[in-house]
C-alpha positions in Angstrom: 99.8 -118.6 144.0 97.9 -121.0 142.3 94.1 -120.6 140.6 92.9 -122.2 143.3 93.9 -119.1 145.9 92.7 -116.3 143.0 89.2 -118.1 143.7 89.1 -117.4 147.1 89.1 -113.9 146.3 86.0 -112.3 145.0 84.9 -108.8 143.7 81.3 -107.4 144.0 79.0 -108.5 141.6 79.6 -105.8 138.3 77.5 -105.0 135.2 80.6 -106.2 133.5 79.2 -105.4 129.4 77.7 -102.4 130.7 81.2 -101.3 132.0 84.4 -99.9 129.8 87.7 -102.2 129.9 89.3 -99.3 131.2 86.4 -99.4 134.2 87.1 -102.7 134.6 90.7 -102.3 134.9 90.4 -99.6 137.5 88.2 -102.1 139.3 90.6 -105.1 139.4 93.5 -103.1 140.3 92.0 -101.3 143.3 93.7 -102.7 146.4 96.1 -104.7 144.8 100.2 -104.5 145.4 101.7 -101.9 143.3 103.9 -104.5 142.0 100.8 -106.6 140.9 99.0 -103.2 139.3 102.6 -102.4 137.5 102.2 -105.8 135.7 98.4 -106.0 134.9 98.3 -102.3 133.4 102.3 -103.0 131.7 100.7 -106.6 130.1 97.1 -105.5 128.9 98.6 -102.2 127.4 101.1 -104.8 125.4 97.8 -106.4 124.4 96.1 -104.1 123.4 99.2 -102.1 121.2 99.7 -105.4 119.8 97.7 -108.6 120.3 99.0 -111.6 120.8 98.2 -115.3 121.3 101.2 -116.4 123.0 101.5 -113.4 125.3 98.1 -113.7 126.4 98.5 -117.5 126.6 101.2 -117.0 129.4 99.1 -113.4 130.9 96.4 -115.9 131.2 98.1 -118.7 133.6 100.6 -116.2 135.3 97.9 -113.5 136.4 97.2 -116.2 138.8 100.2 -116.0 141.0 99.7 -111.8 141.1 96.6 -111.4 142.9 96.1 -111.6 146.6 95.2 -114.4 148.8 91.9 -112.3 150.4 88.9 -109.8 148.9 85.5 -108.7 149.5 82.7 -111.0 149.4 80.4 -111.7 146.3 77.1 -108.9 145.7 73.9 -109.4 145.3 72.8 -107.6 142.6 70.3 -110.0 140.2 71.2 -107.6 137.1 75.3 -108.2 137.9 77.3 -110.9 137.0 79.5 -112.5 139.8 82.8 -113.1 139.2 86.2 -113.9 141.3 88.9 -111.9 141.2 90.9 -114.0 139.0 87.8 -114.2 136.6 87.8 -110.2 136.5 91.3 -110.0 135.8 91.2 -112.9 133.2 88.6 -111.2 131.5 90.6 -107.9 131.1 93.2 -109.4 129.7 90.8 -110.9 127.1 89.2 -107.9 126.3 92.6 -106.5 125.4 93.5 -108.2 123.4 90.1 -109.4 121.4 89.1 -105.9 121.3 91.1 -104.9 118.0 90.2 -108.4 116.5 87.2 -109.4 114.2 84.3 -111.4 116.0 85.8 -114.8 114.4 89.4 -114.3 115.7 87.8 -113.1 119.5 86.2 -116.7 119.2 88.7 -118.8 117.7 91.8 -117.4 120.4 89.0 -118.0 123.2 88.0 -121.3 122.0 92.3 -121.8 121.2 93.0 -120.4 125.3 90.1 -122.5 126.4 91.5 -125.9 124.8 95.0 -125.5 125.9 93.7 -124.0 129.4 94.8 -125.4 132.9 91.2 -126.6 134.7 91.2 -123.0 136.9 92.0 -121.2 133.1 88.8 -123.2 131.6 86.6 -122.5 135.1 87.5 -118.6 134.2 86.2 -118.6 130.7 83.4 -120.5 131.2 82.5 -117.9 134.2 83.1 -115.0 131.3 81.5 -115.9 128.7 78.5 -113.9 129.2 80.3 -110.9 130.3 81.6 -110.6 126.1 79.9 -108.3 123.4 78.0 -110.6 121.1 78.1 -113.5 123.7 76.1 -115.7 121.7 79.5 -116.3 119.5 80.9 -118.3 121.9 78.5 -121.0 121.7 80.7 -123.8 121.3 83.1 -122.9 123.5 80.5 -122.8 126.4 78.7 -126.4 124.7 82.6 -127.8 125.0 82.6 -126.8 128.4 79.4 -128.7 129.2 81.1 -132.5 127.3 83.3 -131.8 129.8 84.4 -134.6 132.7 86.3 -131.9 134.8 82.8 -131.0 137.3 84.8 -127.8 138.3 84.7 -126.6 135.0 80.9 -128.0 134.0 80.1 -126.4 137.2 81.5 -122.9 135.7 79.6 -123.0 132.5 76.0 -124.8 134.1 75.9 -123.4 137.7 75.4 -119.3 138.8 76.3 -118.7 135.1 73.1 -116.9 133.1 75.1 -118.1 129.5 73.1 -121.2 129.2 69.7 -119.8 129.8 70.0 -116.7 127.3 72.5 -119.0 124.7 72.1 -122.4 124.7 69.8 -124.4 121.8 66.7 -126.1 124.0 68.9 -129.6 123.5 72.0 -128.2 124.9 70.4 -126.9 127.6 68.4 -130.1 128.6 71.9 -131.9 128.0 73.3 -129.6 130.7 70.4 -129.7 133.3 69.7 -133.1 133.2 74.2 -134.1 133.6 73.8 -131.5 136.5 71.3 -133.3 138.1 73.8 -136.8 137.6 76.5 -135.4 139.2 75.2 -133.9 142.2 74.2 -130.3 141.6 71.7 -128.7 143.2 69.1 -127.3 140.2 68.8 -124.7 142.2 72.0 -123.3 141.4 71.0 -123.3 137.0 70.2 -120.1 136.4 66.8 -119.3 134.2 65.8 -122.7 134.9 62.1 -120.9 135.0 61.5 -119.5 131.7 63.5 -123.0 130.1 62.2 -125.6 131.3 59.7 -127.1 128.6 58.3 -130.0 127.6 60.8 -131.9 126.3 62.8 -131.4 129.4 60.2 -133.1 131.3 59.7 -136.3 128.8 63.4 -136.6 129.3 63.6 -136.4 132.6 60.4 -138.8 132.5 62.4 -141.2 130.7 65.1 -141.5 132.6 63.3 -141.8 135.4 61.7 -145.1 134.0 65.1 -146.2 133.2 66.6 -146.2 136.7 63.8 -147.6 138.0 63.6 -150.9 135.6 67.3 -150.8 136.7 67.0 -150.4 140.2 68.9 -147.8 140.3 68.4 -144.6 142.8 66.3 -142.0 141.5 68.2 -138.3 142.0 65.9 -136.0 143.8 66.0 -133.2 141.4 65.8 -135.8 138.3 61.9 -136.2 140.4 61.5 -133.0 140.5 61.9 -132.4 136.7 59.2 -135.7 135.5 56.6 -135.7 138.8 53.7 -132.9 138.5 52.7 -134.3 142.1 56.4 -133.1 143.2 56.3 -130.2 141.3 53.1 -128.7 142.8 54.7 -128.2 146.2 58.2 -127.9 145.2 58.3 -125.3 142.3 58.4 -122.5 144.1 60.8 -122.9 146.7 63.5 -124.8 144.1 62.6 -122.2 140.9 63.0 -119.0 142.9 66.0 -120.2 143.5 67.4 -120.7 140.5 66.3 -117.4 139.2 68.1 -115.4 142.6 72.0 -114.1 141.8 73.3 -115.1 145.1 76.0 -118.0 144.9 76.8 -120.2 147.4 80.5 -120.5 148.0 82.8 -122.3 145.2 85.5 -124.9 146.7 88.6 -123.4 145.2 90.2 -126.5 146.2 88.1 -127.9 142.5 89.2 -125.2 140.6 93.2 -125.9 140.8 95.5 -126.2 137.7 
């Protein structure tokens, strides 16, 4: 099975930091084939005994091919995290083997798996990132993801994904809102969008605007939205209260293959 059937499948929102990895593991494994729980619990007990890079390298692309083609849909909780199944069961293996490491080893084998990832491997990570203790460490694996020209995987890391907001330097995160307006993303969908959007944000947005339109170029909705107060008046509400709300529309797993 490739990644692209593992994001199909998706668990209830979870609390995932507040839970224990062995919580977690219970979680993931409820429901699946006995064969498919035999090799999650046999791999992340290797892990976690002994942690390595190259087992988790090939735990990380095969888990992919053991989880089933169908789940229960995504939760609504606005303190949870949503994740696919895949993502859950990514992030356990992670956990078992970071767990016993220092925090620069956990972020140099994430930012080492994240490099060398397939594109449904990076859209996992980038998903996870703010399920890890001390998130904040793995800042430039989640800025990388935003350079990115893969959308699937810029999608991961700037849309339904609270990282950004809580993480990101106020550059970064312009950087990120105002690509996600370029390549067709809803703002609704950038989470915290609210509380970060500043001035700067708005000059920027501003600017741009002036650009396209010396150029001739269309103007993106959203890019409007950012720079017009006039817009903004009516609009705020309905596009903001959006972005703040936990509920995901669906992903096209079709992106999210490799």
């Amino acid at each position: 099975m490739s990644d692209a059937d593992g994001a199909n499948s998706c668990l209830p929102a979870l609390r995932v930091d507040a839970e224990s990895s062995d919580g977690l593991l219970t979680t993931v494994c409820s429901g699946l084939h006995p064969d498919a729980v035999d090799w999650i619990q046999s791999e992340v007990s290797a892990l976690r005994a002994a942690p390595d890079t190259r087992r988790l390298t090939r735990s990380f692309a095969a888990i992919a091919r053991r989880l089933p083609r169908e789940q229960s849909t995504v939760g609504a909780d606005s303190a949870a995290i949503h994740l696919n199944t895949l993502d859950m069961a990514r992030y356990v293996l992670l956990r078992a083997a970071l767990d016993p490491l220092d925090t620069a080893s956990r972020c140099q084998t994430v930012a080492a798996l994240y490099k060398t990832g397939s594109t449904g491997e990076r859209c996992s990570i980038a998903r996870i990132l703010p399920c890890f203790p001390s998130a904040g460490s793995y800042l430039t694996v989640a800025v990388e993801a935003c350079r990115t020209h893969v959308e699937p995987v810029f999608a991961a890391i700037a849309c339904e994904n609270p990282y950004p907001a809580e993480h990101f330097p106020e550059l970064n995160f312009n950087q990120m809102v105002l690509k996600a307006v370029f390549v067709g993303l809803q703002l609704s969908r950038v989470v915290g969008l609210r509380s970060r959007r500043g001035s700067e944000l708005q000059r920027m947005a501003r600017a741009l605007t002036s650009e396209r339109q010396a150029a001739g170029r269309p103007i993106p909705a959203d890019l409007s939205f950012l720079s017009d107060e006039s817009m903004r008046a009516d609009r705020d509400e309905r596009w903001l209260s959006l972005s703040d709300s936990s509920g995901p529309p669906p992903r096209s797993a079709a992106h999210e293959n490799g």
